[in-house]
C-alpha angles and dihedrals in degrees: 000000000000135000121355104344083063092058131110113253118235120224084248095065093047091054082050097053081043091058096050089042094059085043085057094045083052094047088052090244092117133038124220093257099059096040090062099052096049093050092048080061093040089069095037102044110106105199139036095262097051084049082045097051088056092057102029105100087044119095111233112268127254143254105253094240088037091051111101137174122269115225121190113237111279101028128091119240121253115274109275109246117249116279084218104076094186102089089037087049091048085050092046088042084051103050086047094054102027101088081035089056093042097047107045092049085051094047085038087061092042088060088037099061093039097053088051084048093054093042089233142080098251118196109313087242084171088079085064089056102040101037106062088032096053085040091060094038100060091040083061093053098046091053091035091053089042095045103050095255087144096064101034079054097051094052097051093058093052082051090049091050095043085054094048095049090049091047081055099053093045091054091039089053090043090055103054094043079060095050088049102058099043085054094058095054128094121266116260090032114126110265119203 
């Protein structure tokens, strides 16, 4: 072994190869399975070519506004995702409070009534409830906002709808292949 591939490898570059690696398990190009095996190779890999070896049937990764989806010959793309973030971010606001905004009224009225029942205010327990949730969940939103959550939602539930067309389709098309071929038996003949 000459050159680069006969160097030592440094901890920086396998944390590098262990970075590219955990892109490619988020991409789908890797199982668990075998993420976990290469990375255990990774740290234990002592040159360039054995950290080479681990990346080299994966494609480079992109840059994140380069990246695009890749869409097998004969489908559509999903539908691109407004440029305007404001409505995805209020649905995505929406599904995070929602439970949150439905709950506490409801445990409000609980204390409420029993506090009528006992003719007097007894101790305000809500607060117990609403307090820690609506802490964490605005903890959620600030780092969910920050982070880009909207759109990854967004794009999740492009990605469920496309599935369940599909899954329609695939039913719908089922269906008539069914009623074909019942129509083209005998009469008389068992039908399913």
């Amino acid at each position: 072994m000459d050159g680069r591939d006969g160097m030592r490898a440094a901890d920086a570059d396998r944390r590098a190869v262990a970075d590219r690696l955990r892109i490619a398990v988020d991409e789908g190009r890797l199982d668990l399975h075998d993420y976990d095996e290469r990375l255990q190779r990774a740290y234990a890999a002592r040159t360039y070519a054995e950290l080479d070896s681990l990346v080299a049937d994966l494609p480079t990764p992109a840059t994140p506004g380069a990246s695009t989806l890749a869409v097998p010959d004969g489908t559509d793309p999903l539908p691109a995702l407004p440029t305007d973030l404001r409505p995805v971010a209020r649905r995505w606001l929406a599904e995070v409070w929602q439970p949150y905004l439905r709950v506490i009224p409801i445990v409000v009225a609980v204390w409420a009534v029993t506090s009528m029942l006992a003719g007097e205010v007894l101790y305000f327990w809500p607060a117990w409830v609403a307090g820690p949730w609506g802490a964490v969940l605005l903890v959620r939103t600030v780092t969910g906002v920050a982070g880009g959550e909207p759109r990854r939602w967004a794009a999740e539930q492009e990605r469920r709808a496309a599935r369940r067309a599909r899954r329609r389709r695939a039913r719908a098309a089922e269906r008539r292949r069914r009623v074909a071929r019942r129509a083209g038996e005998p009469e008389g003949a068992e039908q399913d």
